[in-house]
SEVEXKOL-100664 format. One line per field, with one value per residue (C-alpha): residue number from 1; residue in three letters; x, y, z. Coordinates in pm, 1 decimal, always signed. Example, Ala and Ser with C-alpha at 12.3 -4.5 7.8 and 13.67 -1.06 7.14 Angstrom:
REM residues 2
i	[1 / 2] .
aa	[Ala / Ser] .
X	[+1230.0 / +1367.0] .
Y	[-450.0 / -106.0] .
Z	[+780.0 / +714.0] .
REM end
This chain:
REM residues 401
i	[1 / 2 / 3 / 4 / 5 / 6 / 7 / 8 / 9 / 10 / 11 / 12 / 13 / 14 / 15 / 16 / 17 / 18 / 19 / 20 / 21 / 22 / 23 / 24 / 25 / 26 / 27 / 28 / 29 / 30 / 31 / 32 / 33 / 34 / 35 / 36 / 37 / 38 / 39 / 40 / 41 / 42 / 43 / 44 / 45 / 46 / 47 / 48 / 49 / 50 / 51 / 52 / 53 / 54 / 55 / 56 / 57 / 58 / 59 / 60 / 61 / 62 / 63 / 64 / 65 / 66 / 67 / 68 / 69 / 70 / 71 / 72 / 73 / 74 / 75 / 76 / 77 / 78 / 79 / 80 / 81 / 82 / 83 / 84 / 85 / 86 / 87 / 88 / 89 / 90 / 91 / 92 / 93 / 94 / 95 / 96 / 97 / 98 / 99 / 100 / 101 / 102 / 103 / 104 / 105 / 106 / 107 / 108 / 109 / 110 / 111 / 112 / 113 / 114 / 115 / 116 / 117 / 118 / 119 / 120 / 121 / 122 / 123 / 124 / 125 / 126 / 127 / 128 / 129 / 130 / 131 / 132 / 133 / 134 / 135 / 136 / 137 / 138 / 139 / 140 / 141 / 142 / 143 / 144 / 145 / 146 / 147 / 148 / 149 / 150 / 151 / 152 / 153 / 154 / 155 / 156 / 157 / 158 / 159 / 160 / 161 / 162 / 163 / 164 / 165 / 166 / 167 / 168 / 169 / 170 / 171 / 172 / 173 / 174 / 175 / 176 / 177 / 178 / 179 / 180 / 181 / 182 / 183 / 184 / 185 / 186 / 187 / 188 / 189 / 190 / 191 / 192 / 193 / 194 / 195 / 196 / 197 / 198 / 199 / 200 / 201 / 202 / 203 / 204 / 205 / 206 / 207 / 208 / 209 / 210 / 211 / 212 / 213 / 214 / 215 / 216 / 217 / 218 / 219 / 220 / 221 / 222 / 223 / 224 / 225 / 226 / 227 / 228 / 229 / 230 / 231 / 232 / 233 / 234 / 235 / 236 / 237 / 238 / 239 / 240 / 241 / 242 / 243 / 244 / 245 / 246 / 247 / 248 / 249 / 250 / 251 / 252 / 253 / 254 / 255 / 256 / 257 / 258 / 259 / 260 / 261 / 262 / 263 / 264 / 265 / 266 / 267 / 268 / 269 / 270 / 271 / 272 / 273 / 274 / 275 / 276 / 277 / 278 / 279 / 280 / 281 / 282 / 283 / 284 / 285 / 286 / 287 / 288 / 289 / 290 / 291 / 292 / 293 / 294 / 295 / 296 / 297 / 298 / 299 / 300 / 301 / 302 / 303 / 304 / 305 / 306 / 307 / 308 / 309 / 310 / 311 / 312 / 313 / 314 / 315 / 316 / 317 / 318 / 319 / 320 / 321 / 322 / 323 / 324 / 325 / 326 / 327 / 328 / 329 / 330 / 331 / 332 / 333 / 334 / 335 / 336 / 337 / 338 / 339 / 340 / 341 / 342 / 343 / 344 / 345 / 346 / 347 / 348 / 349 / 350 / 351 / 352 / 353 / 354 / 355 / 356 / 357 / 358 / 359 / 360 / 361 / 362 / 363 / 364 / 365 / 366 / 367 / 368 / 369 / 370 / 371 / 372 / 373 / 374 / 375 / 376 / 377 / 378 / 379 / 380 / 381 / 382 / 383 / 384 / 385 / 386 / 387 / 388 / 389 / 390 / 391 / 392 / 393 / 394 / 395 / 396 / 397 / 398 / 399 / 400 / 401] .
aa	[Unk / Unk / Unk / Unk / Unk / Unk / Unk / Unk / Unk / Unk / Unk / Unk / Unk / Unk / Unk / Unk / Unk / Unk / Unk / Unk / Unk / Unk / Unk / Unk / Unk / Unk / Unk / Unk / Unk / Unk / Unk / Unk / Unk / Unk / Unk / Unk / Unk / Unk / Unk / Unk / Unk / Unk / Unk / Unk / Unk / Unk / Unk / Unk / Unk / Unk / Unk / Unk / Unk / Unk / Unk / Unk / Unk / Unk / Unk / Unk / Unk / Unk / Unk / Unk / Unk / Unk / Unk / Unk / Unk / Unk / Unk / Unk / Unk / Unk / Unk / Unk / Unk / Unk / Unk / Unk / Unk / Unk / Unk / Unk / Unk / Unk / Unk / Unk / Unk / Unk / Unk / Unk / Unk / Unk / Unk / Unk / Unk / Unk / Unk / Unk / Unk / Unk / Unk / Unk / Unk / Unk / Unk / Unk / Unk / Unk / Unk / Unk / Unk / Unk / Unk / Unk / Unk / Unk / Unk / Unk / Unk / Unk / Unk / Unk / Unk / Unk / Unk / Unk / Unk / Unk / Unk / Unk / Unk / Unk / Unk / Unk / Unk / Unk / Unk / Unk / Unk / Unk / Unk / Unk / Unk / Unk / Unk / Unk / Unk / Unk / Unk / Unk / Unk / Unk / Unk / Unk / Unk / Unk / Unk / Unk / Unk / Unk / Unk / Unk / Unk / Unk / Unk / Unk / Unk / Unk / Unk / Unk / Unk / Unk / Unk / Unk / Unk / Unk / Unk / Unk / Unk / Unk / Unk / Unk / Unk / Unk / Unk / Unk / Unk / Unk / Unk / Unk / Unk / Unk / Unk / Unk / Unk / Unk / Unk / Unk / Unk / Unk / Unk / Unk / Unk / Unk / Unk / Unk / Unk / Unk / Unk / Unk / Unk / Unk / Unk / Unk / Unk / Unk / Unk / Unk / Unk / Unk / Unk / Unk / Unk / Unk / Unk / Unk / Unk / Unk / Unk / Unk / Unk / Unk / Unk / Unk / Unk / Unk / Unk / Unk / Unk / Unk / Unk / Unk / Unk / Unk / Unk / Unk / Unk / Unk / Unk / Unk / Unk / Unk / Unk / Unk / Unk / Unk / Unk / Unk / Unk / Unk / Unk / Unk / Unk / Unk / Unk / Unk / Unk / Unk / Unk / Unk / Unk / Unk / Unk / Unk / Unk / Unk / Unk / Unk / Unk / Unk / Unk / Unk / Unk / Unk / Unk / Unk / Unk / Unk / Unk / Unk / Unk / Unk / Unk / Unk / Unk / Unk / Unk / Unk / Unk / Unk / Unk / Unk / Unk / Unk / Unk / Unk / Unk / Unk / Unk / Unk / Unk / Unk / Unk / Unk / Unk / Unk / Unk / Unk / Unk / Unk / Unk / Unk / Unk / Unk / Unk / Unk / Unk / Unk / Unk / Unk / Unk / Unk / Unk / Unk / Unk / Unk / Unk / Unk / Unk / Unk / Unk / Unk / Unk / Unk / Unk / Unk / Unk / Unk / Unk / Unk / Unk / Unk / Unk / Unk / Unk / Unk / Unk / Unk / Unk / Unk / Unk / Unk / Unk / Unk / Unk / Unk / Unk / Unk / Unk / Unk / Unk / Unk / Unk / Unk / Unk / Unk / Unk / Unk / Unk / Unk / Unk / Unk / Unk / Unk / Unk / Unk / Unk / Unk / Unk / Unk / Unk / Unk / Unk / Unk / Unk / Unk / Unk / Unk / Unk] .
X	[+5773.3 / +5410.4 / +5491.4 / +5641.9 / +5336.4 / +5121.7 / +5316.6 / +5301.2 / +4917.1 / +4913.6 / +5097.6 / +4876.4 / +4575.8 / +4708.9 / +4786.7 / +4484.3 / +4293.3 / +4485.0 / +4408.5 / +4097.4 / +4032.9 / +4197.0 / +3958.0 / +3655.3 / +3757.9 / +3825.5 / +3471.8 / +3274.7 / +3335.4 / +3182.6 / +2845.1 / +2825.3 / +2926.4 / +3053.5 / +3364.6 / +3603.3 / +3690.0 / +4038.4 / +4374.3 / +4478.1 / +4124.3 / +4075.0 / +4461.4 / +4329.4 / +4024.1 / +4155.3 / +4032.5 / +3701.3 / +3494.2 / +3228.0 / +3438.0 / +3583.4 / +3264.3 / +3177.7 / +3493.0 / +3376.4 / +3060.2 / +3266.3 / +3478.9 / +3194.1 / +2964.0 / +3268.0 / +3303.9 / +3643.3 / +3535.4 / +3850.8 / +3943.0 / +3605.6 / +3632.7 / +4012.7 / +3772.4 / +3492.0 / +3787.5 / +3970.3 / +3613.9 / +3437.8 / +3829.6 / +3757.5 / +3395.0 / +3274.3 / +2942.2 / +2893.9 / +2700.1 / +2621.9 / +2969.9 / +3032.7 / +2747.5 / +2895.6 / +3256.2 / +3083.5 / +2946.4 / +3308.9 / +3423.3 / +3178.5 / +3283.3 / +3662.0 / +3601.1 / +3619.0 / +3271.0 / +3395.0 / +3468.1 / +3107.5 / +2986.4 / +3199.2 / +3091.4 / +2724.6 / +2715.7 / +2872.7 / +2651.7 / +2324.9 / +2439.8 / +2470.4 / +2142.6 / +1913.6 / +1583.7 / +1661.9 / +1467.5 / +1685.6 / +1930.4 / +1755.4 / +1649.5 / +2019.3 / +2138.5 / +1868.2 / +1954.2 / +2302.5 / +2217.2 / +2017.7 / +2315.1 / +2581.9 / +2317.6 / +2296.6 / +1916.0 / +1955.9 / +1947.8 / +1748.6 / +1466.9 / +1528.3 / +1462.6 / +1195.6 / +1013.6 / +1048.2 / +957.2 / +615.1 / +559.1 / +656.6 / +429.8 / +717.6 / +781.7 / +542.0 / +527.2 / +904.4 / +953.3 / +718.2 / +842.3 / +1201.6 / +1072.9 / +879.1 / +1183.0 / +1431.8 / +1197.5 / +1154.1 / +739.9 / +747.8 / +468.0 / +548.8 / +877.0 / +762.0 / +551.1 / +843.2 / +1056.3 / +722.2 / +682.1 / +319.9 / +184.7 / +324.3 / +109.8 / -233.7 / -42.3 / +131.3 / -224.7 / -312.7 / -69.1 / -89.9 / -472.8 / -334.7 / -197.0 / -494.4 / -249.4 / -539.8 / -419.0 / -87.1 / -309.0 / -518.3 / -218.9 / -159.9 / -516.1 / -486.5 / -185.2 / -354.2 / -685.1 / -436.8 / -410.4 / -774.8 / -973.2 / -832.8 / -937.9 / -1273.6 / -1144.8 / -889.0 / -1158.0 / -1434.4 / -1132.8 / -1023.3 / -1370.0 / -1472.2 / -1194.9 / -1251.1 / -1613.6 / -1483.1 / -1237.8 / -1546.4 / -1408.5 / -1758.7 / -1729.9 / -1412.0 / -1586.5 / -1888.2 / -1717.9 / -1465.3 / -1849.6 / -1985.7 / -1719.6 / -1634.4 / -1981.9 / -2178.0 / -2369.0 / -2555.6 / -2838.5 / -2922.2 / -2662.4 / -2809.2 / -3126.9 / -3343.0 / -3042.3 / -3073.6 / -2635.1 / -2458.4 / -2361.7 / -2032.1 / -2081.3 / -1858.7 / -1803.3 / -2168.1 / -2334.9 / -2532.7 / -2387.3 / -2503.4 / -2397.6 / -2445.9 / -2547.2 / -2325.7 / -2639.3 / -2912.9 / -3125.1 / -3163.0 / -3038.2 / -2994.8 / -3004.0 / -3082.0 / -3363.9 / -3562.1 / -3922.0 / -4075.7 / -3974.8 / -4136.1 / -4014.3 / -3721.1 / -3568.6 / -3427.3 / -3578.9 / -3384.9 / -3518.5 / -3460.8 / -3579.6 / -3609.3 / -3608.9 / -3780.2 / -3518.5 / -3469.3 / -3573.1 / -3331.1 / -3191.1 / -3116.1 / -2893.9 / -2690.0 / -2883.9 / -2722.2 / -2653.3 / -2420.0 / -2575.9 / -2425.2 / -2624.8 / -2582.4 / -2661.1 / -2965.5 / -3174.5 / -3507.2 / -3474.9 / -3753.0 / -3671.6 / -3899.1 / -3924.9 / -4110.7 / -4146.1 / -4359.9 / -4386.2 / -4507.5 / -4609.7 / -4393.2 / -4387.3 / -4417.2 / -4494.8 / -4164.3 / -4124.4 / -3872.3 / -3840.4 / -3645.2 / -3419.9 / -3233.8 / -2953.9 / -2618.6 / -2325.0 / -2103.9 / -2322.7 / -2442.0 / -2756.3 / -3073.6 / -3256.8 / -3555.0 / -3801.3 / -4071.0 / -4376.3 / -4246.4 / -4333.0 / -4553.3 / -4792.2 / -4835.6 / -4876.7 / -4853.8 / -4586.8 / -4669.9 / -4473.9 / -4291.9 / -4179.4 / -3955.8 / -3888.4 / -3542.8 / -3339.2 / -3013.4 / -2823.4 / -2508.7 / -2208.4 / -2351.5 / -2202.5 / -2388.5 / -2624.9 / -2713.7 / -3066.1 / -3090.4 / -3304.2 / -3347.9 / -3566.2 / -3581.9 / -3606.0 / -3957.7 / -4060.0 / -4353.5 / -4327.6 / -4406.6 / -4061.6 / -3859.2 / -3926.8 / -3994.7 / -4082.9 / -4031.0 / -3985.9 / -3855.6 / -3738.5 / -3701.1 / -3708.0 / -3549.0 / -3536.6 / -3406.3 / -3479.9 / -3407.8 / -3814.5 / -3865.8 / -3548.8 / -3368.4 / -3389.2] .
Y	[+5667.9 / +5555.6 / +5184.7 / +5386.8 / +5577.5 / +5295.2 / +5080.6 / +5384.7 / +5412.6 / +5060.6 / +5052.7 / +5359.0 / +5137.8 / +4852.3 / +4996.5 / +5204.3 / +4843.1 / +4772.7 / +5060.0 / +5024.3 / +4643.0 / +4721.6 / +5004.6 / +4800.5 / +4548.7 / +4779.9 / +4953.1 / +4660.5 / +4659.3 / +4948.8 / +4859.5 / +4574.9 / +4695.5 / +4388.3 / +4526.7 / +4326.9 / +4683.5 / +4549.2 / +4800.0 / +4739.4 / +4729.4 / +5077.2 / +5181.0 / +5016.9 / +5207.7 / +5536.5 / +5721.2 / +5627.8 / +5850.2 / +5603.1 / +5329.6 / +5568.9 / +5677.5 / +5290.6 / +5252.7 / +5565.0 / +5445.6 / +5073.8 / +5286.1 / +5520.4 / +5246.6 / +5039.1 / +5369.7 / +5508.4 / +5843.7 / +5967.8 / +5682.8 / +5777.6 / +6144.3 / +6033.3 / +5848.9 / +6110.4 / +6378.2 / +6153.7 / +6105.0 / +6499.2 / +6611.6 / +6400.0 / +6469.0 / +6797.1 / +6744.2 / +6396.6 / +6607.0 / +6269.4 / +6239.4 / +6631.4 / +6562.2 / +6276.0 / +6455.2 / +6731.8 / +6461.5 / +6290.0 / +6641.7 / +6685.9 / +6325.0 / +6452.0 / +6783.2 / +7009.7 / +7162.4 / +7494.9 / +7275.0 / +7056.6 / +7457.7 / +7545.8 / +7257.1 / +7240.1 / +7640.9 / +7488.3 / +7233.9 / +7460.2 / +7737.0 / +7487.9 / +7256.3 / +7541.4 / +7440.1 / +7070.5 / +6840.2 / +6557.5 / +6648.7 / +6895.3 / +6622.3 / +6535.9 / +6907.8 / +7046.2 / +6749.7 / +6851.4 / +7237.3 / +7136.8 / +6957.8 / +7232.6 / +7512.0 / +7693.0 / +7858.0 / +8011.2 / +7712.7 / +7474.6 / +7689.7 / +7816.0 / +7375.8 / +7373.8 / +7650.7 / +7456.4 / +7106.4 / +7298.9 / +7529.8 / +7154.7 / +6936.2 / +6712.5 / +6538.6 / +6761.7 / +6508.5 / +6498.5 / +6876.5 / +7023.3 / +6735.9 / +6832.7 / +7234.5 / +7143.8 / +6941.1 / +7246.4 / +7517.5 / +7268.3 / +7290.8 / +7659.9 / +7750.8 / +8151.7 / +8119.7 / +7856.9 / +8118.8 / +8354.2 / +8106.8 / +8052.4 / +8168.9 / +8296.5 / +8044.3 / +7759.1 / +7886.2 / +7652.4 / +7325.5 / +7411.8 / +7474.6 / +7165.4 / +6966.4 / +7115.7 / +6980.9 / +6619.1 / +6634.6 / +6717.6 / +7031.7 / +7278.7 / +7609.0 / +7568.7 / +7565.5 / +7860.2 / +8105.1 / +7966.4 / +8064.4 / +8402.8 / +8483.9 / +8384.4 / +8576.5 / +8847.2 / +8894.5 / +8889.2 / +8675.5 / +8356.3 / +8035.5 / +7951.7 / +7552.9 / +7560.5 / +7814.0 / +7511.8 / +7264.6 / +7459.0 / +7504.5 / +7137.5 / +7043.1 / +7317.3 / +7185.9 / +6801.2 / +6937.9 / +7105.3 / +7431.9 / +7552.5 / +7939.8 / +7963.1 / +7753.3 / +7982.9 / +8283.2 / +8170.0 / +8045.1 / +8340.0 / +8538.6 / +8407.4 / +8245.6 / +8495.8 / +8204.6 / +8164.7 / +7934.9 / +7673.3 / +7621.1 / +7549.7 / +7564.7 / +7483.8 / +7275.8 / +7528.0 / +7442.4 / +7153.4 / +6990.7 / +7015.4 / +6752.5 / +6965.3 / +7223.1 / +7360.9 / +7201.4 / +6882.8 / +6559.7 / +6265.6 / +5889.6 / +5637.9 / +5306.3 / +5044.2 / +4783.9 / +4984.8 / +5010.0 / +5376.4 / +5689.3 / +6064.9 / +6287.5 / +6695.8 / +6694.9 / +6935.1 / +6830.3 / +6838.0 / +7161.3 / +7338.3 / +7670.0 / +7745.5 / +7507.2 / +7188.2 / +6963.4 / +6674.5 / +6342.0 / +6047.4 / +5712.1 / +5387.2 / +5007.4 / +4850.3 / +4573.4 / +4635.4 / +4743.5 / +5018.0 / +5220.2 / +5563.7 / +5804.5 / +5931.9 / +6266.8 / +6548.5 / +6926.6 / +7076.7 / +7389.8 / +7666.8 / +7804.8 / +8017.9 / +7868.2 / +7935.0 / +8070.2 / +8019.5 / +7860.7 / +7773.2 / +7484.9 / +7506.7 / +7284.2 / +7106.5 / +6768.0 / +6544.6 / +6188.5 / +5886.8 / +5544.3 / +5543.0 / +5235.5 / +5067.6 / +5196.7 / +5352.2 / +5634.0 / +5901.3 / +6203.9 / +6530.8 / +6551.5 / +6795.3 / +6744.3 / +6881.0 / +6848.8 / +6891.8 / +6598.5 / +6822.2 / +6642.3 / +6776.7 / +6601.0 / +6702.4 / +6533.3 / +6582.0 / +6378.2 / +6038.0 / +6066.1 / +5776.5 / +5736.1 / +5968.8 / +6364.0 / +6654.2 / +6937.0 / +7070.5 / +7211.6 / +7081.9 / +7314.8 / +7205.4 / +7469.4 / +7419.3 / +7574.3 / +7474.4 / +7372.8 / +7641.7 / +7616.6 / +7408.5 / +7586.1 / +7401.0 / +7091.9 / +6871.0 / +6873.3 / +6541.9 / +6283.1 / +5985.8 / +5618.9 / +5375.1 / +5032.1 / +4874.0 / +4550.2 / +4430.8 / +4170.2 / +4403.5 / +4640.2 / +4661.2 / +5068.0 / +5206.5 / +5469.3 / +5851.6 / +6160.7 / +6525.5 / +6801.4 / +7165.1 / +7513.8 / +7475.3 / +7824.5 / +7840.2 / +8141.2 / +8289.9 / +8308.6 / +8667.5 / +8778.5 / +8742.0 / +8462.7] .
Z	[+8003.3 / +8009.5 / +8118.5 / +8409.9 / +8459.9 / +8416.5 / +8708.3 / +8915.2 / +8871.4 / +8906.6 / +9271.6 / +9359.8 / +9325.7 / +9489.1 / +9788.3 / +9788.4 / +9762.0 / +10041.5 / +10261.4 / +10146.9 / +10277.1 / +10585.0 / +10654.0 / +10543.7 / +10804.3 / +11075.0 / +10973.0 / +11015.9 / +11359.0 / +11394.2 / +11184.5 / +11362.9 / +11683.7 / +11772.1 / +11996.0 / +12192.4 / +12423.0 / +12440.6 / +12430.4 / +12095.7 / +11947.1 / +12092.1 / +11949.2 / +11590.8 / +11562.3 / +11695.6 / +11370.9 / +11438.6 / +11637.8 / +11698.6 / +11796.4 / +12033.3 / +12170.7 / +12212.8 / +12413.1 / +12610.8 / +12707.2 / +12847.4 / +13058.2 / +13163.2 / +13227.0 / +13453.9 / +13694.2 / +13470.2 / +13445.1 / +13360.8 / +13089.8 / +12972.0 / +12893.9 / +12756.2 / +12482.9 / +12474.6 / +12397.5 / +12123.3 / +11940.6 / +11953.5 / +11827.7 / +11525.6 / +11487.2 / +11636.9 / +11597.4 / +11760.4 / +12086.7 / +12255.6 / +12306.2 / +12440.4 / +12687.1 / +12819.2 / +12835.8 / +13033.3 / +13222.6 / +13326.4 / +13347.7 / +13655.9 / +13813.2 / +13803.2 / +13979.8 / +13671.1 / +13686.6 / +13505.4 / +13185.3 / +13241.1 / +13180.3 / +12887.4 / +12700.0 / +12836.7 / +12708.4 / +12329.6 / +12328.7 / +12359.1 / +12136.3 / +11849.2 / +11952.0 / +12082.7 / +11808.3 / +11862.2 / +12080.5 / +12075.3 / +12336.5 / +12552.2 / +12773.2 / +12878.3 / +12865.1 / +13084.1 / +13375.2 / +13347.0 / +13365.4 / +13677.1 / +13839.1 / +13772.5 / +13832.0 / +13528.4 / +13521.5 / +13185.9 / +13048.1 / +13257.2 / +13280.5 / +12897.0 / +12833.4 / +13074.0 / +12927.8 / +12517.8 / +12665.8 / +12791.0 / +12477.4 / +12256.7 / +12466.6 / +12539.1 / +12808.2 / +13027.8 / +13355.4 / +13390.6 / +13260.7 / +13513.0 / +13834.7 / +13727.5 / +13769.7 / +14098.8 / +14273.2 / +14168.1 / +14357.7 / +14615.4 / +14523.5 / +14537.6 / +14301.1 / +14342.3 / +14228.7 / +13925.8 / +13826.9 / +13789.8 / +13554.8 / +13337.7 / +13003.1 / +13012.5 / +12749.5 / +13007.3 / +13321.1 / +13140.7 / +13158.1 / +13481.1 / +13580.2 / +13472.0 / +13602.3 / +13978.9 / +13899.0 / +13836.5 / +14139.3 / +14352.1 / +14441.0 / +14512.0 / +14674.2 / +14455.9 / +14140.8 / +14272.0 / +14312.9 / +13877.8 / +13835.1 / +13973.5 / +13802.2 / +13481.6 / +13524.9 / +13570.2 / +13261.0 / +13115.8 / +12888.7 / +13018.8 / +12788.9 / +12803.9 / +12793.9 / +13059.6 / +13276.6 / +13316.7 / +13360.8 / +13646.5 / +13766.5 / +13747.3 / +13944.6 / +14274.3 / +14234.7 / +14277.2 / +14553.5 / +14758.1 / +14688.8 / +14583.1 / +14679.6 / +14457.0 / +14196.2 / +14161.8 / +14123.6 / +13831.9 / +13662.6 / +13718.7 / +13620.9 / +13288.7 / +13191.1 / +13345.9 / +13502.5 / +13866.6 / +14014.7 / +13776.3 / +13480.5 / +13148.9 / +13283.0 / +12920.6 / +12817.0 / +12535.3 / +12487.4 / +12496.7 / +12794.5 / +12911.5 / +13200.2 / +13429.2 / +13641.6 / +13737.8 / +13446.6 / +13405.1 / +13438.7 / +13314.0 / +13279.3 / +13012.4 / +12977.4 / +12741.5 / +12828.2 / +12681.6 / +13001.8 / +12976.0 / +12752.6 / +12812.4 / +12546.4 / +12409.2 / +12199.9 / +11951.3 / +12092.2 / +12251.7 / +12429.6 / +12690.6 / +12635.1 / +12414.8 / +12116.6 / +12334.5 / +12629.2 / +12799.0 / +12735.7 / +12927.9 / +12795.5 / +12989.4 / +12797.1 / +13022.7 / +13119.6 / +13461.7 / +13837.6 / +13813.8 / +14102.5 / +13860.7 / +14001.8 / +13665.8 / +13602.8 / +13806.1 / +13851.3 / +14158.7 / +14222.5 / +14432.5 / +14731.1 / +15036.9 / +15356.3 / +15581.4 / +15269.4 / +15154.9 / +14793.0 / +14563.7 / +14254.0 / +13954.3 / +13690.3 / +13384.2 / +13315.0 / +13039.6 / +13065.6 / +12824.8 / +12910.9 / +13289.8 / +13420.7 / +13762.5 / +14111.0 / +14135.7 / +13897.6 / +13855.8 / +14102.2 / +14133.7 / +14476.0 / +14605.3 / +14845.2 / +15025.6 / +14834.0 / +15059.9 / +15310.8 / +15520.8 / +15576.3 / +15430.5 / +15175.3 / +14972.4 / +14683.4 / +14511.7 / +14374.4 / +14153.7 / +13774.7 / +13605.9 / +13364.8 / +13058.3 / +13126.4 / +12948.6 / +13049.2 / +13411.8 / +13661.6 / +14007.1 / +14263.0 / +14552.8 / +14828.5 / +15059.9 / +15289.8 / +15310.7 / +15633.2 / +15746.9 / +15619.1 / +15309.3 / +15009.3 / +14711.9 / +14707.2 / +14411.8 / +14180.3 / +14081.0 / +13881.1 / +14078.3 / +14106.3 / +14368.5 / +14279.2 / +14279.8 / +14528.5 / +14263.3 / +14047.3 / +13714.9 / +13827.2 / +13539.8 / +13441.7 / +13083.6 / +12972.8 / +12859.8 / +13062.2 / +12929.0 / +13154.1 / +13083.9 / +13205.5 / +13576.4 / +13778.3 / +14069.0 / +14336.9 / +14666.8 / +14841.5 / +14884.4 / +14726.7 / +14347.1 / +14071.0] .
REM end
C-alpha cells in the first residue's frame, strides 16, 4: 500500500514539475515582454492577464478596436483589478459605438479608484469625451486641491466651458478659485481673472499672499485704479507704500522695487542706522567701479489726475562721488509725459529734506518715485559712495496726506 502511495505522490510531483516548467516558460514571456503577437502565442498565454493586455494594446495600437476590447475583456475577467485595462475597454467601447458601456465601466472604474491619483488623468479625458460632469469636474476639482497637473487640469476646464470663466467659477470648489486665479494671471487673462477676484473677496478675508499677487499683476497690466483699491482695501495702504521702509519689502504690487547687482557695482538694502525717523532707513551703496546709469530703485505710486501733489523725503549721504550724483524723479507710469527731479546728491550731508511738487497730466492714474543717476562725461566718473533714504510723504497741496 505505501509503495502505491509513494508512486502516486511521486507522479503528482512529476507532473506538477511539468506544469510547472511549462508555466515558467510561458511566464517569461511575460517578464520579459518579449512577445511575438502571433495567434497561437495569444491562444498559449490566454491565462495571463498581462499577456492579454499586451496583445490588447498591438491591436489597439494597429486601429483593431474591436480585437482590442476582445483582449481587454479576456484580461479584466481574469484580473478585475487590472484598471488600465477597463479604461482602455471603455475606450474601444466608445470607437465601436457603445458609449452606454464606455459609462458603465468609466462609473466602476471611479467608484473603486476615487482617492487614487494614478488613473484620474485617463478617467477624467474619457469623462470629458462621453460627457459625464460628475466626474470630470469631480477630477478637475482633486487635480487642483492635489497640485497635480494644474496647467493641463485648468486648460482641460477652460476648453470644456469654451473660456467661460462664470461658469468655471460654478464647477470650482472654493479652495480652487486662488490657483484658478493664478493661472488666468499666467495668462495675461485680465478681466477673466477680475470676475475670480471678485468672487473670492466675496467671501472675506481673502489671503494676504494671493491679494499682493493679484495686485502686482493689475499694476504690471496698467490697471492702476483696480490695483489701488484691492491695496487699500486689504493693506489699508494709500500714497506712498512703506514709506520708512519700517517692513520688508515685498518688491510688488505698490511697494518698492529694487534690482540687484551679481557684479558688485552697487547694493540695496534695509538697515537699522542710521534712521531718520523710525527703526529702518534704505541704504544704497555704490563701489566705485563704474559710470553707472542707475535706474533699479523704484515705487509705482497711485495718483489722481490734474492734482496738486507734494513728495517729501530724507536723504543722508557719505563720500558721493563725481559730478553726477543720485536724484529723486518722479514720472507717469502710464507715459503720459510729465517728468519731474529734484537736486542730484554728492558729497557727505547729514539728513535733510527734498520736496518735489507735481501735478499729474489727465487721465494718468499712477506715476513712478524713483532713484536715478545719469552717467558722468569726466574722466574721474566711476560713482561711490553712500546715500540713505527715509520718511517719504506724499500729499495732495491744499488737501489730505
Amino acid at each position: 500500500m505505501s509503495k502505491i502511495v509513494k508512486s502516486l505522490i511521486t507522479v503528482g510531483l512529476i507532473i506538477l514539475a511539468g506544469w510547472l516548467l511549462r508555466y515558467s516558460w510561458l511566464q517569461r514571456h511575460i517578464s520579459y515582454e518579449d512577445y511575438a503577437y502571433t495567434v497561437d502565442e495569444a491562444k498559449r498565454l490566454q491565462y495571463f492577464p498581462k499577456a492579454q493586455y499586451a496583445h490588447g494594446l498591438r491591436a489597439w495600437f494597429r486601429h483593431d478596436a474591436d480585437g482590442a476590447a476582445g483582449f481587454f475583456r479576456k484580461t479584466v475577467s481574469q484580473d478585475v483589478f487590472l484598471m488600465d485595462a477597463w479604461l482602455k475597454l471603455a475606450e474601444a467601447e466608445v470607437l465601436m459605438g457603445n458609449p452606454e458601456k464606455a459609462q458603465a465601466i468609466l462609473t466602476f472604474t471611479d467608484s473603486r479608484t476615487a482617492r487614487i491619483l494614478r488613473w484620474k488623468w485617463s478617467q477624467t479625458l474619457l469623462a470629458y469625451e462621453l460627457g459625464m460632469d460628475d466626474i470630470f469636474l469631480g477630477n478637475i476639482n482633486y487635480f487642483i486641491a492635489h497640485g497635480n497637473m494644474l496647467q493641463d487640469a485648468f486648460q482641460l476646464l477652460d476648453t470644456h466651458f469654451r473660456g467661460k470663466t462664470t461658469a468655471a467659477l460654478q464647477a470650482l470648489h472654493h479652495d480652487n478659485l486662488a490657483p484658478y486665479l493664478k493661472w488666468l494671471m499666467r495668462w495675461s487673462r485680465t478681466d477673466n481673472a477680475h470676475t475670480v477676484w471678485q468672487r473670492i473677496a466675496e467671501t472675506g478675508n481673502p489671503d494676504p499672499q494671493i491679494s499682493l499677487q493679484f495686485v502686482h499683476f493689475l499694476v504690471n497690466k496698467k490697471r492702476v485704479k483696480e490695483a489701488q483699491a484691492i491695496w487699500r482695501l486689504y493693506t489699508d495702504k494709500g500714497g506712498m507704500t512703506n514709506a520708512g521702509f519700517e517692513n520688508g519689502i515685498t518688491q510688488s504690487g505698490f511697494d518698492w522695487r529694487y534690482g540687484s547687482d551679481s557684479n558688485g557695482r552697487w547694493e540695496i538694502k534695509r538697515v537699522g542706522s542710521p534712521a531718520y525717523e523710525g527703526s529702518y532707513a534704505l541704504q544704497v551703496f555704490f563701489a566705485g567701479r563704474e559710470n553707472l546709469s542707475f535706474h533699479n530703485l523704484y515705487q509705482i505710486v497711485p495718483v489722481e489726475p490734474l492734482k496738486p501733489y507734494r513728495l517729501t523725503c530724507w536723504w543722508r549721504s557719505e563720500k558721493v562721488t563725481t559730478d553726477q550724483g543720485p536724484f529723486m524723479e518722479i514720472y507717469g507710469y502710464e507715459g503720459k509725459g510729465f517728468h519731474k527731479k529734484g537736486p542730484m546728491i554728492t558729497g557727505t550731508n547729514d539728513w535733510r529734506a527734498e520736496t518735489l511738487e507735481f501735478t499729474p497730466p489727465e487721465n494718468c492714474q499712477a506715476v513712478v518715485v524713483r532713484l536715478r543717476r545719469l552717467p558722468s562725461g569726466r574722466f574721474d566718473r566711476n560713482i561711490a559712495g553712500t546715500l540713505w533714504l527715509d520718511n517719504f510723504r506724499l500729499e495732495e497741496i491744499g488737501g489730505k496726506k
